[in-house]
C-alpha positions in Angstrom: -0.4 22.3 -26.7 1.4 25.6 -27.0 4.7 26.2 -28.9 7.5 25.4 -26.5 5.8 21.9 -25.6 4.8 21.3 -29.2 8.6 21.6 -29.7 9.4 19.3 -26.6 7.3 17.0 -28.2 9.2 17.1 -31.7 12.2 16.7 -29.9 11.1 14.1 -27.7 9.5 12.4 -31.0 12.6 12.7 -32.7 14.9 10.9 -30.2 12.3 7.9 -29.2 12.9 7.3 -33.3 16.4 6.1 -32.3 15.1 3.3 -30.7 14.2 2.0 -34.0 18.1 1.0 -35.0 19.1 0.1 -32.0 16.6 -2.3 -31.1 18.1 -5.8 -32.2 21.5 -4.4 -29.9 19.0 -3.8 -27.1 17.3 -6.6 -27.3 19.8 -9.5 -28.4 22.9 -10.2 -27.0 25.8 -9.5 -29.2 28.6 -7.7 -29.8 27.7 -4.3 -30.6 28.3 -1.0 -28.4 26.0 0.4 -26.3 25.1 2.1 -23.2 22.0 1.9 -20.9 21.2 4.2 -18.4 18.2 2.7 -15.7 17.0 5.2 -13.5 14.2 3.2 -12.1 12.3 5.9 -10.5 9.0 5.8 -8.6 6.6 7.6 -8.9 4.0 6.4 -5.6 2.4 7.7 -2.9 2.4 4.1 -0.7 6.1 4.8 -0.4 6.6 6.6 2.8 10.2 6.3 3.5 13.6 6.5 1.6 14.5 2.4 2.6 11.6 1.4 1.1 12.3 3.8 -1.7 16.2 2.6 -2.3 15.2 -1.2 -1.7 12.6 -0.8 -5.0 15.2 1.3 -6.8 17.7 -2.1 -6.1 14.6 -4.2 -7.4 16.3 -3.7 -11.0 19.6 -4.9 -10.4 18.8 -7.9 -12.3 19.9 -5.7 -15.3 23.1 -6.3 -14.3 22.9 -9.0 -16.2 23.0 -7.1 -19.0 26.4 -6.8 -18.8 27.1 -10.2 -20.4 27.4 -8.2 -23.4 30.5 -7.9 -23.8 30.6 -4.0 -25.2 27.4 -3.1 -23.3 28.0 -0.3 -20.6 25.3 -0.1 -17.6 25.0 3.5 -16.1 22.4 2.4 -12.9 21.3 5.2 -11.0 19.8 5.1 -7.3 19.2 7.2 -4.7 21.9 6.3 -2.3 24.9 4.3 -2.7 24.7 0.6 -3.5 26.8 -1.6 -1.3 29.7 -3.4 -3.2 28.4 -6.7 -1.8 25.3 -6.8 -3.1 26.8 -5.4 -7.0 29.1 -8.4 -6.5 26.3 -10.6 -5.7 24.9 -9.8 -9.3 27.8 -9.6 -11.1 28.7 -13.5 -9.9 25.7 -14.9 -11.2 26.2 -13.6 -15.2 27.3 -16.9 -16.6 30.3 -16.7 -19.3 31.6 -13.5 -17.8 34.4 -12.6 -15.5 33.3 -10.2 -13.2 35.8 -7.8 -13.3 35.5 -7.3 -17.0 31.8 -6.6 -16.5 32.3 -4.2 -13.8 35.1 -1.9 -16.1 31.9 -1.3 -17.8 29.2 -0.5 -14.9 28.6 3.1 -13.4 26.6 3.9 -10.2 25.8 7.4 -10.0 24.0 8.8 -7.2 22.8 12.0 -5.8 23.0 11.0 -2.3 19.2 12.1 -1.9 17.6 9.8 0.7 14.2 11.4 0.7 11.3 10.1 -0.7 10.9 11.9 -3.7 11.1 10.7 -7.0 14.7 9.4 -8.2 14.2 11.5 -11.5 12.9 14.4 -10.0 16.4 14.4 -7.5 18.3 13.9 -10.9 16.3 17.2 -12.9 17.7 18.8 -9.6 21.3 18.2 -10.0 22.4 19.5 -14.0 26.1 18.4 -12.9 24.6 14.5 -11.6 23.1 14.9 -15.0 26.4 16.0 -17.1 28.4 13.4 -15.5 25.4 10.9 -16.7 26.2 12.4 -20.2 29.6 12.3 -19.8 29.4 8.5 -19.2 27.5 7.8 -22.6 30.0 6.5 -25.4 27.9 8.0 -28.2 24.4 8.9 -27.8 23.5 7.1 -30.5 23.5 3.9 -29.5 22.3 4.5 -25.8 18.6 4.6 -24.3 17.0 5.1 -20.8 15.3 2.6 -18.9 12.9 3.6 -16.4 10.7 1.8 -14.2 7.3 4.3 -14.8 7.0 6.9 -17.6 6.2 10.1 -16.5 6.9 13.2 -17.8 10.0 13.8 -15.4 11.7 10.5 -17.3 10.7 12.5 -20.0 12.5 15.4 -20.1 15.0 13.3 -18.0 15.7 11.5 -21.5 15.7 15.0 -23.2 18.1 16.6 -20.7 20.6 13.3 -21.2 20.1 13.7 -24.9 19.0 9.4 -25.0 15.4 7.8 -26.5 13.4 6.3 -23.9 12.4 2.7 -23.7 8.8 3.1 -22.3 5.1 4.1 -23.1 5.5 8.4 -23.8 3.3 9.8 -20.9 1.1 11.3 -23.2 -0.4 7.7 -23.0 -0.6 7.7 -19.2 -5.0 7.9 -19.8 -4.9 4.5 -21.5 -3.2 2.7 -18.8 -5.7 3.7 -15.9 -8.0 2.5 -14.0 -11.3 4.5 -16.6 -8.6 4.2 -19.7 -8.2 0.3 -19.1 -12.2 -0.3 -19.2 -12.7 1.5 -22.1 -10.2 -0.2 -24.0 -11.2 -3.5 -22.5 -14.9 -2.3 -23.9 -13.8 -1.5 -27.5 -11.6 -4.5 -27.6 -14.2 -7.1 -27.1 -12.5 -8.0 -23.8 -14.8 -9.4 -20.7 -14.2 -7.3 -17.7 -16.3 -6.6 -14.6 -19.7 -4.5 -14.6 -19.0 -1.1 -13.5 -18.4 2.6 -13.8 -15.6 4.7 -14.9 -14.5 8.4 -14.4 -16.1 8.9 -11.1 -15.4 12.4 -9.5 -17.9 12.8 -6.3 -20.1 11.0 -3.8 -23.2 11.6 -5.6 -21.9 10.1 -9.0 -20.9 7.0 -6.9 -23.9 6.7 -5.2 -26.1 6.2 -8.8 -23.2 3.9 -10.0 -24.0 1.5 -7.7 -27.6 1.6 -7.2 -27.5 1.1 -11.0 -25.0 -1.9 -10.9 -27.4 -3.2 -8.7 -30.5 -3.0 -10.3 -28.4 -4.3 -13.7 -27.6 -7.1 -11.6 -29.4 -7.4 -8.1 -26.7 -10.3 -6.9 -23.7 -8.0 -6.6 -22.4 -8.5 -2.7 -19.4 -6.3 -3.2 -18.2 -3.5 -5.1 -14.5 -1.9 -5.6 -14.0 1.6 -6.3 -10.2 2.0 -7.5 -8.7 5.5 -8.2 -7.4 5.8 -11.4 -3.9 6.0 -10.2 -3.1 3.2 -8.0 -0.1 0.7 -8.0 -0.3 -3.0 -6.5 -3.5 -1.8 -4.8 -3.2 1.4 -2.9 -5.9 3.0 -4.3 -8.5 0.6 -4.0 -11.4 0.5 -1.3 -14.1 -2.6 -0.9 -17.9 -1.7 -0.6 -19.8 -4.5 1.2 -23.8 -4.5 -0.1 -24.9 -7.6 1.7 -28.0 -7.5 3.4 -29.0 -4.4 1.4 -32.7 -4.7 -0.6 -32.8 -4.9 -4.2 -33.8 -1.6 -3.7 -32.6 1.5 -1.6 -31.8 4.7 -0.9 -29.3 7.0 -0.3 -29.2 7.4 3.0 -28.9 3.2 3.2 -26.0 3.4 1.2 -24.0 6.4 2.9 -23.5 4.2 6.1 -22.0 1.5 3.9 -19.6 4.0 1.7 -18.5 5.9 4.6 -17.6 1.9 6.0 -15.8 1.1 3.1 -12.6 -0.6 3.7 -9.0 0.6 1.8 -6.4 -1.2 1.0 -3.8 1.4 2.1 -3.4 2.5 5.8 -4.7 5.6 7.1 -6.3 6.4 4.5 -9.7 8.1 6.0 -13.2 8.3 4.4 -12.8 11.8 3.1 -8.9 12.2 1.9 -10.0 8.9 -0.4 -13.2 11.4 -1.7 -10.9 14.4 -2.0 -8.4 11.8 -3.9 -11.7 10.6 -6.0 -12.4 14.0 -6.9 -8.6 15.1 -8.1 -7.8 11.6 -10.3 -11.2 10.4 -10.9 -11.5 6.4 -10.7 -13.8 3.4 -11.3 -16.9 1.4 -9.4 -16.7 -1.9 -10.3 -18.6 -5.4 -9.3 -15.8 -7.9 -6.8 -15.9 -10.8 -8.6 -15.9 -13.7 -6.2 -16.0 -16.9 -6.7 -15.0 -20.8 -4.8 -12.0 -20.9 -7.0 -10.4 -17.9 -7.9 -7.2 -16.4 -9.0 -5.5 -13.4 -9.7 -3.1 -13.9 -12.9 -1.4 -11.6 -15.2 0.0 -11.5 -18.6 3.2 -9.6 -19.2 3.7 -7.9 -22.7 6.0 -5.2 -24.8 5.4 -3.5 -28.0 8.8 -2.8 -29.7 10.0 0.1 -31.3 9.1 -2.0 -34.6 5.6 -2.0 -33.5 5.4 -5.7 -32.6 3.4 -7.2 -29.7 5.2 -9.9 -27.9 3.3 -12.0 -25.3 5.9 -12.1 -22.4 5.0 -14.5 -19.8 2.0 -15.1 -17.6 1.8 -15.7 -13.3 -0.5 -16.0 -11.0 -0.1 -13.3 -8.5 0.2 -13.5 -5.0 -2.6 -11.1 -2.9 -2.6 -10.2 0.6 -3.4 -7.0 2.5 -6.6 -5.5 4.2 -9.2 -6.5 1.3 -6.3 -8.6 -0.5 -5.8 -6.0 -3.5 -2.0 -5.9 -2.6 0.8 -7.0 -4.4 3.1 -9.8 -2.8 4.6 -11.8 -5.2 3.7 -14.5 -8.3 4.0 -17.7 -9.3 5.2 -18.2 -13.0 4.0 -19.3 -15.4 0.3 -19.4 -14.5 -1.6 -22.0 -14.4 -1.9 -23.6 -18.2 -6.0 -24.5 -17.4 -6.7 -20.3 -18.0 -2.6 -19.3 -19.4 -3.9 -18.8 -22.9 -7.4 -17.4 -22.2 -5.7 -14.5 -20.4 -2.8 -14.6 -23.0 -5.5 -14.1 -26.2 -7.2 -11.3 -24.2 -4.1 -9.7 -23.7 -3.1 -9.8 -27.2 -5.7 -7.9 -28.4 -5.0 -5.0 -25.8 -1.4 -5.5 -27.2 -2.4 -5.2 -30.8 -4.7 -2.0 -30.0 -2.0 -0.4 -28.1 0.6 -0.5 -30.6 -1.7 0.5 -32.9 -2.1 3.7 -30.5 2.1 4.1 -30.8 2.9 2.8 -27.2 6.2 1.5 -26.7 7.6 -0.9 -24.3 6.8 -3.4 -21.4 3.2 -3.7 -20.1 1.0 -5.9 -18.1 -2.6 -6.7 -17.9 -3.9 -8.0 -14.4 -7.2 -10.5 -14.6 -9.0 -12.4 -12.1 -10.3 -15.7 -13.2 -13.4 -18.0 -11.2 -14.0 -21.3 -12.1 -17.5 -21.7 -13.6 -20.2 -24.3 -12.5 -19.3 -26.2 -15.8 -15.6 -26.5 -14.3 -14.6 -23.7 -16.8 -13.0 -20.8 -16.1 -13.9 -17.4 -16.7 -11.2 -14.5 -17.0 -12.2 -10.8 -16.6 -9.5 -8.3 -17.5 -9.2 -5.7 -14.7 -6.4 -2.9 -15.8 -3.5 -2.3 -18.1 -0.2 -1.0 -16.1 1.7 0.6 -18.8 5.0 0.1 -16.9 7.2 -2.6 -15.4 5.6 -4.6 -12.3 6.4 -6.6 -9.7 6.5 -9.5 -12.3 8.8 -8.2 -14.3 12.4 -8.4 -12.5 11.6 -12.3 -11.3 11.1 -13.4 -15.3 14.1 -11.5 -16.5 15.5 -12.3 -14.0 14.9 -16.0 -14.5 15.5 -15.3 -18.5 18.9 -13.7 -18.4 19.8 -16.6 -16.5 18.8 -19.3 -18.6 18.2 -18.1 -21.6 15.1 -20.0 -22.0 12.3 -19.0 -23.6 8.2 -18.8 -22.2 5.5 -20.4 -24.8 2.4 -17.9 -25.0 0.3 -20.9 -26.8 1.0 -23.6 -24.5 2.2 -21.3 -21.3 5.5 -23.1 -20.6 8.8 -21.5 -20.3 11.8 -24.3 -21.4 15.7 -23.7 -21.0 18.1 -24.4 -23.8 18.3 -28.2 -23.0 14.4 -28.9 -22.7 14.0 -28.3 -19.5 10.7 -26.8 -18.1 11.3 -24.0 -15.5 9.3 -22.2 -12.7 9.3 -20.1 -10.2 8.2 -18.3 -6.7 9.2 -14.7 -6.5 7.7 -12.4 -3.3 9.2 -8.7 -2.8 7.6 -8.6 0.5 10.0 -11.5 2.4 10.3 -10.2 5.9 10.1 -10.4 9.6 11.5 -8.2 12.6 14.4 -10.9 13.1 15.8 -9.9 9.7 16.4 -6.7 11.1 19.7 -8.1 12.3 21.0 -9.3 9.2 23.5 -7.2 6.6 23.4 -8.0 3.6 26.7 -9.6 4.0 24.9 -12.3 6.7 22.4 -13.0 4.4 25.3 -14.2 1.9 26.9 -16.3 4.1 23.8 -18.2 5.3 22.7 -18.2 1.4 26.0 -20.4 1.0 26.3 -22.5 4.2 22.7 -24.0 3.4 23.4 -24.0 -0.3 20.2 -22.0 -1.8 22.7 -20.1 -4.3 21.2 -20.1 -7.8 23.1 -22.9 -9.3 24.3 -22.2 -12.6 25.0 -26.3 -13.7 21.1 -26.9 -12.2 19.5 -23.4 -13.1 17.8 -23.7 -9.5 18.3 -22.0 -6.6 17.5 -18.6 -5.1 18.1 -15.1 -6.0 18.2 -12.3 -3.6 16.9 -8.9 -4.6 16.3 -5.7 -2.4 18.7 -6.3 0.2 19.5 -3.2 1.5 16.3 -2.9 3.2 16.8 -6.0 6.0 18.8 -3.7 9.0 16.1 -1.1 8.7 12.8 -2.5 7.2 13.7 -6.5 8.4 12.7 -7.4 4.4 14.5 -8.5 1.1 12.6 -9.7 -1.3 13.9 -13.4 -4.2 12.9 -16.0 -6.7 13.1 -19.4 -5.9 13.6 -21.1 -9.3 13.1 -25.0 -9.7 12.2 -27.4 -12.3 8.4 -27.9 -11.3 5.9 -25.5 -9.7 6.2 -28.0 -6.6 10.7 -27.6 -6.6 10.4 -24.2 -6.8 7.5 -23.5 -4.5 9.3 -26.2 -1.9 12.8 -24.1 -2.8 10.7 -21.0 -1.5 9.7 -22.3 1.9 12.6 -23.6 2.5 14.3 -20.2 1.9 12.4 -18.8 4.3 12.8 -21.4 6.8 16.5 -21.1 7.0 16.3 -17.6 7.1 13.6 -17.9 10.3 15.7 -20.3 12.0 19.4 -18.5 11.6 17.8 -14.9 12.5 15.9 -16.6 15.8 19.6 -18.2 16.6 21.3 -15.0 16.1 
């Protein structure tokens, strides 16, 4: 490291100790002053237009929620302009707050940038977007960034603004990929799928899988995932069926070269070049009659304590079903704590490596002949997820509290909740809805989160129904059967009012 980053890096180092202090004010809800800026930038190449972009920037808005502290100020930053519908929506749901108190104390900045570029890089752009950000902070003392990823543009984003960040320092960016997650996965005891990691070229494919095979001569599939890749994008399915025990190279080039990817358009050789530039992993698809794709949820505070988070089963769709649609929470309790004790010891290793902040660990599990199941850890994603805004969400709201050892989440007066959260709700008929529409049918057909009943639905990424036709929301109920039932009907209203209009 040469002198001037060595000094970014003591500067950096010295503001992330700031955390420290303030961590029972950012955490707890009380009475003390501070200010939190969320610039939930995005840092991903599926992302091909600036809809998509603002409607995942909107993702966050749970955080508004935040604002039930009373001397908390919210600086949220997106792209483009949020509606004042949709920051009313939020603001009505805090419970014990009067909106209008709450929004004295919330700031949308925006740089009017509707590319597709990163939200952080479009601030670093714009020094007097970034002063009036400043300018907005009470004392800098008591105020931190929240990103969605950690790169090194939220990095010197939090230097520029003078603020800690809440999040893993970039210079941790190799644990959490694809090669990085194996090898802790190795050292940490934890099962995970034969393969390969750090990959660069054809060739060095090639021998990983003929050696896979010999190793263990029933593999029908293998996945080769770059090492940066979120909710799928960078993965690609190799079918082996039919292939002999034994083969050669030339048997196997027909097979790569028909290797199917997750993401559209991707072609044979941009996915090599792609291989070549970020590296990446081969490793066995583990299949099975019964399987399931959970996740366990985590954070490491700035105290250095692991906390287990939540668990959910994810929800899979796409080409080769790698792609992130939505969850379930909590997962199922049969496997909820095999996944949870795996993930703690990740958790405990990286906290012990000085990571910071909320992580997630994706597994799949198969049911075993015995009627067992079997988890295999898969990666680490040292950022927030799709997971994340449906449980805080779902937390801020009831203030209830998820179980890691028996995988139950309980509100305040004993009740058990759940929920069914999807970011991909959508269909060309919602193109005609505002988000506006979509409030009033909410209302006439009475799926508004209920704050007596803690059920209902909340709405998230709304500004993307007149151009994309999709929103994304939680269905919360008081059994995985209410809140799954609360889900389809959801989307059955919205079906039938959109084929009316």
């Amino acid at each position: 490291m040469n002198s001037s980053l060595s000094d970014l890096q003591a500067d950096f180092d010295r503001l992330q100790k700031k955390l420290v202090p303030l961590w029972k004010s950012i955490e707890r809800f009380n009475q003390d002053p501070q200010t939190i800026v969320v610039v939930p930038s995005m840092s991903i190449d599926a992302i091909d237009s600036g809809a998509v972009m603002q409607a995942y920037e909107e993702r966050f808005l749970f955080l508004l929620l935040l604002l039930r502290q009373p001397r908390a100020r919210l600086i949220y930053v997106t792209s483009q302009t949020i509606l004042p519908s949709i920051i009313d929506y939020y603001l009505d749901l805090l419970p014990g707050v009067i909106p209008s108190h709450a929004r004295q104390r919330l700031f949308l900045p925006s740089p009017m940038d509707g590319s597709v570029r990163p939200l952080s890089d479009k601030l670093l752009d714009r020094p007097r977007l970034i002063q009036r950000i400043r300018s907005l902070i009470m004392d800098p003392d008591r105020a931190h960034l929240v990103p969605f990823n950690t790169t090194n543009r939220e990095k010197e984003l939090a230097l520029r603004l003078g603020i800690p960040m809440y999040g893993a320092d970039p210079n941790f960016f190799p644990l959490g990929t694809k090669s990085g997650s194996r090898k802790i996965f190795m050292d940490e005891g934890v099962p995970y799928p034969l393969g390969r990691e750090n990959i660069t070229s054809e060739d060095e494919l090639f021998k990983a899988i003929v050696d896979m095979r010999v190793a263990k001569p029933c593999i029908e599939q293998v996945m080769v995932k770059l090492n940066e890749g979120v909710s799928g994008e960078g993965n690609a399915v190799i079918d082996l069926r039919g292939l002999p025990s034994l083969f050669v190279k030339s048997t196997l080039e027909e097979r790569l070269r028909g290797m199917k990817f997750e993401l559209q358009g991707i072609t044979y050789d941009s996915y090599m070049k792609k291989l070549q530039e970020r590296k990446g992993v081969v490793e066995e698809r583990i299949v099975g009659e019964e399987f399931r794709s959970p996740s366990v949820q985590l954070r490491i505070t700035p105290l250095g304590k692991v906390e287990l988070l939540s668990t959910h089963d994810q929800i899979l769709g796409g080409p080769t079903g790698q792609s992130y649609l939505g969850c379930v929470f909590p997962a199922d309790t049969a496997y909820a704590s095999l996944i949870t004790q795996a993930a703690a010891k990740v958790g405990r290793r990286l906290a012990k490596e000085g990571v910071i902040g909320r992580f997630a660990l994706d597994f799949v599990v198969v049911r075993a002949k015995d009627g067992k199941w079997e988890p295999y850890a898969i990666e680490i994603n040292l950022r927030k997820g799709g997971t994340t805004h449906p449980f805080l969400t779902l937390q801020f709201l009831t203030d209830g509290t998820y179980n890691p050892e028996t995988g139950i989440f309980t509100a305040p007066n004993g009740q058990q909740k759940f929920f069914v959260a999807s970011d991909h709700v959508e269909s060309p008929h919602y193109r005609t809805l505002t988000p506006d529409d979509l409030f009033d049918i909410v209302v006439r057909h009475n799926l508004h989160f209920d704050q007596t009943l803690q059920t209902g639905v909340v709405f998230h990424m709304m500004s993307a129904l007149g151009e994309l036709g999709r929103t994304g929301l939680t269905a919360v109920g008081n059994s995985h059967e209410d809140a799954k039932a609360t889900y389809d009907r959801a989307l059955a209203v919205l079906e039938e009012e959109t084929r009316a209009g």
